[in-house]
N, C-alpha and C positions, 0 to 999 in steps of 0.2 A: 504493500500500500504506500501510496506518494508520503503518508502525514509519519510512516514509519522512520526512526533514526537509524534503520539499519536494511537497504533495501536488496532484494537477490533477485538474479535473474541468470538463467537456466540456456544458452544458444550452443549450440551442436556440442556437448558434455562439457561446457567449460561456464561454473561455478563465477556470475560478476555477484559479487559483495560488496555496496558500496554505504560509504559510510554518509549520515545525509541529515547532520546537522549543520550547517552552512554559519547559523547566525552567531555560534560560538564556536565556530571554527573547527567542528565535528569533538570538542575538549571531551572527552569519556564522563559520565555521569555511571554511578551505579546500575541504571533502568538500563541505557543504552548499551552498556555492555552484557547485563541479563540479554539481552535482547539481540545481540549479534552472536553470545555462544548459544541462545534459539537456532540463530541463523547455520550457525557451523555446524549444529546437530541435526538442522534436517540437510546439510550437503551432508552429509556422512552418511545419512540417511538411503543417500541417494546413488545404485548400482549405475547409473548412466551418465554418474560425473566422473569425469576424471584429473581435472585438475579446476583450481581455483584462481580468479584476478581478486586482488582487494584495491579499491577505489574510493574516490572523496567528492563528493558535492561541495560545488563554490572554490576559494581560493587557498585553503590550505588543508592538506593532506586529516592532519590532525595535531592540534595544537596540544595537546598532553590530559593530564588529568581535569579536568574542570574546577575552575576556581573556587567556586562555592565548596563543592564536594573538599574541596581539601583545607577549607577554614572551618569547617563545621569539622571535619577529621582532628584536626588541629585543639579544639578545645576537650578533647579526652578520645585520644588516638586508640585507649583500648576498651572505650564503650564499644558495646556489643553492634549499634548501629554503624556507629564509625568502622570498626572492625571491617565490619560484613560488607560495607561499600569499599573500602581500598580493594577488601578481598575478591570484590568482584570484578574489578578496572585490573587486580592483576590474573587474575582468571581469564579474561578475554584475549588477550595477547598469548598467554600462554595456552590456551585452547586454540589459536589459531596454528599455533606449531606443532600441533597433535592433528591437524587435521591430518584425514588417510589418503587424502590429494597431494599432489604436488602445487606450491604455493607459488606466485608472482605478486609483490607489492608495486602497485604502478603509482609513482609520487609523484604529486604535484603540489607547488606552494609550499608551504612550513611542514617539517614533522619536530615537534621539543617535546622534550620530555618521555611521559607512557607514550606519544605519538612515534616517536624513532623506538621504543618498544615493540610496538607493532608493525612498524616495517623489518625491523631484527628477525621477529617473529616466522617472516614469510622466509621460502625457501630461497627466491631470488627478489632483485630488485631493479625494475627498470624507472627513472628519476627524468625530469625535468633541468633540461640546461640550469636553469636559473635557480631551484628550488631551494633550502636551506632548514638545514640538517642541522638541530641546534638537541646537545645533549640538559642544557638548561637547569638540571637541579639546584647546583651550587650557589648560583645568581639568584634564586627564589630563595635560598636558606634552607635548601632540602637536599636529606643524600637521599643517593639513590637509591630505587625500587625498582623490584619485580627483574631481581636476574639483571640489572640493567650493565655491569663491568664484564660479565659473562658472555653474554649475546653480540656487545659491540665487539672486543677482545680477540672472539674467534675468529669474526672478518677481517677488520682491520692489523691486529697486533697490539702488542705492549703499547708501543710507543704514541700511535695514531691514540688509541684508546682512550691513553691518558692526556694528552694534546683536550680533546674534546670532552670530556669527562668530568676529568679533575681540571683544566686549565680554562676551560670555556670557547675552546674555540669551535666557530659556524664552518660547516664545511657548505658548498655549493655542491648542487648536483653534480657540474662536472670535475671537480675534485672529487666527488664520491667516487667515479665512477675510475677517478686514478688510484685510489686507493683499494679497492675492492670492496666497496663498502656499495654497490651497484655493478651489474652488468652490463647496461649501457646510461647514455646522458643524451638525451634528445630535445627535442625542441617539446614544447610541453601539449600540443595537440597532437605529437605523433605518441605520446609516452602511452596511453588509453592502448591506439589499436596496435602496437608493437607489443604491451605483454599479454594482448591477445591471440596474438598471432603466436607468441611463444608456449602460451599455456597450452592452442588449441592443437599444437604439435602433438605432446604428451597425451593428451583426453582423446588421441585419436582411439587410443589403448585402454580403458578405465581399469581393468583389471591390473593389467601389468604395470599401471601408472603407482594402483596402490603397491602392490609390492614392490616396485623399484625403490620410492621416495621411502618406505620405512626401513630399506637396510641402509639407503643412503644417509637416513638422520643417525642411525645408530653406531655407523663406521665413519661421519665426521661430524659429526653434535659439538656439543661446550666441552673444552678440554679440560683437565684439572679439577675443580668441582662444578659438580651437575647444575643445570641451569635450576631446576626445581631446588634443591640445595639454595644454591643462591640468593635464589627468591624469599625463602626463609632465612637467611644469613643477615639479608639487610634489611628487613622489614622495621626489626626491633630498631636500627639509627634511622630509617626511613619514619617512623613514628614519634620518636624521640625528639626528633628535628623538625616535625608538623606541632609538636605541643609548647615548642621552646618559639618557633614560631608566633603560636599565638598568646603564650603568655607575654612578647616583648611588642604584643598589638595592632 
């Protein structure tokens, strides 16, 4: 449905997932991410997909966690409420890397924060010349969340990682796409039907698409500790730093 914040569409077995909050810049809300791991459970659902695109209505990819959600998190990060919504904004990213399709994140505009989470998430990455790849926590006053030194690390490396990470720095699509941190860097109306074109390669195959992409997560995944690890590793200073947050107002 058009009023949905997470819309899917089904053309020759390849899975569009598109994100379609526009006016907050698609920022994750608790609901909206209930509501896109709806959406990954009925492609999983589904014998006749074989791969997925994940995509963004309006001007950026996905701008991170939603504001609101993480000031209301922020006044008692391990209220049962508060809990259960971080935990759902980091469930959708990492549901997305479960998915039993082969993944294409096609970017366009901003991804900071959970937003570059969830392109991490995807198996590959086709970006936007211009686009801007902002890791973001630090500058808010937050570490990071959800697996987040894990997932960048394994593409880029030590170095790059920490560059953007810990140091702040924006990368551009087409630096992403020097770095490894993207397969290609196009102009941003071609980024849509090139990882279409990519995904609809693999979904020619549904079957063998699922069994290829799950030995392939398992023989080069997160190296050193587990991305799920991870994710629990930094929750407690990802919390810590939402509550110091908002007791400094």
């Amino acid at each position: 449905m058009a009023d949905s914040e997470v819309l899917l569409e089904v053309d020759g077995g390849v899975a569009v997932v598109t994100l379609n909050a526009p006016d907050r810049r698609n920022a994750l809300t608790p609901a909206m991410a209930a509501e896109f791991i709806a959406v990954l459970d009925e492609v999983d659902g589904r014998d006749d997909v074989g791969a997925l695109v994940l995509t963004a209505v309006g001007r950026s990819f996905c701008a991170g966690g939603d504001v609101q959600t993480l000031l209301d998190a922020g006044q008692d990060p391990a209220a049962g409420p508060a809990w259960d919504g971080m935990g759902a904004i980091y469930d959708s990213f990492y549901r997305l890397g479960q998915v039993r399709v082969p993944t294409v994140a096609a970017v366009r505009g901003s991804a900071v924060g959970a937003g570059m989470n969830m392109l991490l998430a995807a198996d590959l990455r086709v970006v936007a010349d211009d686009a801007r790849l902002i890791c973001g926590f630090l500058k808010r006053g937050l570490h990071p969340g959800g697996g987040h030194f894990v997932i960048l690390s394994r593409l880029i490396g030590r170095e790059a990682a920490a560059a953007m990470a810990l140091f702040g720095e924006e990368v551009s699509g087409a630096r992403a796409a020097e770095l490894g941190l993207a397969w290609a860097s196009l102009p941003a109306d071609d980024v849509e039907p090139r990882a279409r074109e990519l995904a609809a390669r693999v979904a020619a195959d549904p079957e063998l698409a699922r069994v290829a992409v799950a030995n392939f997560r398992k023989e080069t995944g997160p190296p050193h500790v587990s991305w799920e690890i991870a994710t629990q590793f930094e929750r407690p200073a990802q919390m810590w730093s939402m509550r110091r947050s908002a007791d400094r107002g």
